[in-house]
N, C-alpha and C positions, 0 to 999 in steps of 0.2 A: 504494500500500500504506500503510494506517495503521501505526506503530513507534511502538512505547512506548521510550523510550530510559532509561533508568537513570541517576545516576548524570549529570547531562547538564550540569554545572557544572564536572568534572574537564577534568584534561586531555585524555584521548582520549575525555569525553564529549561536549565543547566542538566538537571537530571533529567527532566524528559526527555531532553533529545535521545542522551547517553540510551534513555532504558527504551527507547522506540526503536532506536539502531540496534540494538543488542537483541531485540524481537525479530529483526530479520526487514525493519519497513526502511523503507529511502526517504528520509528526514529533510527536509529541505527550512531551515534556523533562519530566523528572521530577527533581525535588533535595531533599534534605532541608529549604532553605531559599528556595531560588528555583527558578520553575521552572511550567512548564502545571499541574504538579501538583507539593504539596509534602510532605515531611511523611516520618516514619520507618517505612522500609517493615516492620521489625521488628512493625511497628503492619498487621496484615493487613487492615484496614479502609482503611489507607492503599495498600492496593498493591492490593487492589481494587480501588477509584476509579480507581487508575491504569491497572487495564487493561482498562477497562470499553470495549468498542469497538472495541479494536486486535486488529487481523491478525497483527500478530508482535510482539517483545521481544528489543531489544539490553539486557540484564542488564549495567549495567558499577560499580553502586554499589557503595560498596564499602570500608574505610578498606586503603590500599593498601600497607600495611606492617606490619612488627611492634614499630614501636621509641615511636610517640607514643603507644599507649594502654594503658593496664592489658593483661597475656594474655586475659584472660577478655573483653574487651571488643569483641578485634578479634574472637575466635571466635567470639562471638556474634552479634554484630555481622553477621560476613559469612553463616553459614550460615545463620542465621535468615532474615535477607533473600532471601537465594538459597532457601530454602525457602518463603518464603508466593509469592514472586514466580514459579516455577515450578511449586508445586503450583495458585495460581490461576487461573495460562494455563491449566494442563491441565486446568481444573473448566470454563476459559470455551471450551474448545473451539479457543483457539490453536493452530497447528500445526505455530511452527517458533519458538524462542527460540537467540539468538547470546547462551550464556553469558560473559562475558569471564574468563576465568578467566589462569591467568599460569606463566610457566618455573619458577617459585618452588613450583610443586605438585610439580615433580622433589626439593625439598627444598635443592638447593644452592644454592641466592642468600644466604638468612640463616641457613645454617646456622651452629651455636655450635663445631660443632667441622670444621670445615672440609672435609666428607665432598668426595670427590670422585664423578665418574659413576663406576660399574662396566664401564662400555663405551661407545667412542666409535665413530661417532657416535651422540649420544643419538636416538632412536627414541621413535617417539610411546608406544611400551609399556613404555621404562623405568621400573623400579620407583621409587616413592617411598621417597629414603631420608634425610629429614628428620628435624630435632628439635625448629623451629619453629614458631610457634602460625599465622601469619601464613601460609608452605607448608600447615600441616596444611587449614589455614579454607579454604586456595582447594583442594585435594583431597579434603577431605570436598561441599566445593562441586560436586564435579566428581561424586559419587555421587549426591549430592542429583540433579544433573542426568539425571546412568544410570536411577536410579530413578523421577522424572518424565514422561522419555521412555518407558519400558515400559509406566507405570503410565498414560498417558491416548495413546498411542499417535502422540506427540508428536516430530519432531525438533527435537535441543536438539543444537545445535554450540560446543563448548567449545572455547575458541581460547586459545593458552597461548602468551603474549606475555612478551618477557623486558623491558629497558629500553626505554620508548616515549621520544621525544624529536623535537625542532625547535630551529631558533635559539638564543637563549641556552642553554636547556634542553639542550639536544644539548652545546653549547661545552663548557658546564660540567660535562659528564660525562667530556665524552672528553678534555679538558685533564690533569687527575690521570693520565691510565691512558698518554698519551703520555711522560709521565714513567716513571711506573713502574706498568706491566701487572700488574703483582701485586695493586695494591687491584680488578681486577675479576678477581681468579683465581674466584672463588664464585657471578659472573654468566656466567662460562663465556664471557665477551668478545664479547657474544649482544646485539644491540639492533632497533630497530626504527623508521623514521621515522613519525611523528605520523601523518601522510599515506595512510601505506601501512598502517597499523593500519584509519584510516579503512574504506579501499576494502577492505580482507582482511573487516571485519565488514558491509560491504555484498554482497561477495560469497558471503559465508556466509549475509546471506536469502536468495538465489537460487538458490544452485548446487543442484543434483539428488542428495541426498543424504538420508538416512533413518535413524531411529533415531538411539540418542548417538553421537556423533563427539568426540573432544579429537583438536585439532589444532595443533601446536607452530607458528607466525609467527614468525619471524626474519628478518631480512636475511642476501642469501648472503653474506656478507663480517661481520668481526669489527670490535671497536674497536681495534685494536691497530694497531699500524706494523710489528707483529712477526708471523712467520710462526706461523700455528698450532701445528702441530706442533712448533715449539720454546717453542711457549707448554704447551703438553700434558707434552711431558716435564720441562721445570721447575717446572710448579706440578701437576701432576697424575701425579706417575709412577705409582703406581698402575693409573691406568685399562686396561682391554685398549685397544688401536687395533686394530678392527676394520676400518677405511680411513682411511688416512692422511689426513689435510686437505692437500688441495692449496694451498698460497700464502696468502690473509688468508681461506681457507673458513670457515664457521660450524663450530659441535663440535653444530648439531645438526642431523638429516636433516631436511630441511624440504622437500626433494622433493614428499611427498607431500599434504603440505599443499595447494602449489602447487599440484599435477593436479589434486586434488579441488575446491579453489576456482575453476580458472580464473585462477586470481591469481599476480602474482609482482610483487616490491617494484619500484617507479621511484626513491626519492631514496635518494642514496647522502652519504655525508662525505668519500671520496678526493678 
């Protein structure tokens, strides 16, 4: 399979390539500055050239936060790209794009006022209750995507990944939070290995699926040392508990991710 990768400079762009090549598909790496193809995809001429040829599209460009650039820059920035990149697959007759979209289109990772879920566990159809530009970009991203998939008869699988991480990467996230769990009350104590992001977006070319799908990737287990549930009722009382988290569980349903991919995470940090 020819894959246009996005985005192939990042971190979980970096391993994609590697683990799509290593699958046996002809990778064709796209970056703003390095890359098979370079250049800003905002620039539709640029994301043409990139997808002149390929069979599918891992979408993972993207600036992946809200805090380095202007507001207007990141939402621009992301939707626009997710727009020419999505509406050109569908003009080329593409037939399946792995959006990478992220836990943050729920609204709580960078939220300004510390909303919490409305119901746990979170469910791939909870609403977005954001006030971030960074959530909004990857949720307006995720319509973009609904509406591409309709509009050229295209499946587009939106995967809504919370903290991607490896080695240092990983250390240095979960070190703060074994101190004190509360600086990730707002990531919902949600992560995911480098690894396993990989193969959930390799498994989303293949799996037997149709039309737009968002689907939530998490690791079944949290970053914490602390039992969910008593992570829930100190930083979240509010929420309903619809099912209690058993032991270090995730706060989001991820089940059905799993059945639908065929997929379920191998590296763990216990």
């Amino acid at each position: 399979m020819k894959v246009l990768v996005t985005g192939a400079n990042g971190t979980l762009g970096t391993e994609v390539v590697a683990h799509l090549r290593g699958l046996g598909h002809d990778v064709r790496a796209h970056d703003r500055d390095r890359g098979d193809v370079r250049g800003d995809l905002r620039d539709a001429s640029v994301a043409a050239a990139a997808l002149d040829g390929m069979d599918s599209v891992v979408h993972a460009a993207a600036i992946p936060e809200p805090v380095s650039h202007p507001p207007h820059e990141t939402f621009g920035n992301n939707v626009e790209s997710t727009y020419h990149v999505l509406t050109l697959a569908g003009e080329a007759g593409i037939s399946r794009v792995v959006n990478i979209s992220s836990a943050s289109a729920f609204g709580f990772a960078w939220s300004t006022r510390g909303v919490s879920p409305l119901r746990v566990p979170v469910t791939d159809d909870h609403p977005y209750v954001g006030d971030d530009v960074y959530g909004l970009s990857k949720q307006v991203g995720e319509l973009v995507a609904s509406t591409a998939s309709r509009r050229y008869d295209m499946t587009v699988v939106s995967l809504r990944f919370p903290f991607i991480g490896a080695g240092e990467r990983l250390a240095r996230h979960l070190g703060p939070i074994h101190d004190d769990p509360g600086v990730d009350r707002s990531g919902l104590w949600a992560w995911l290995h480098t690894a396993d992001a990989a193969r959930a977006i390799a498994a989303a070319l293949t799996a037997e699926l149709s039309g737009p799908v968002a689907l939530t990737v998490a690791a079944p287990d949290t970053t914490s040392r602390e039992h969910t549930a008593n992570l829930l009722r100190r930083y979240h009382p509010d929420s309903m508990i619809e099912r209690e988290p058993a032991g270090f569980d995730t706060v989001f349903a991820v089940d059905r991710a799993y059945d639908l991919l065929g997929f379920r995470p191998e590296r763990g940090w216990r």
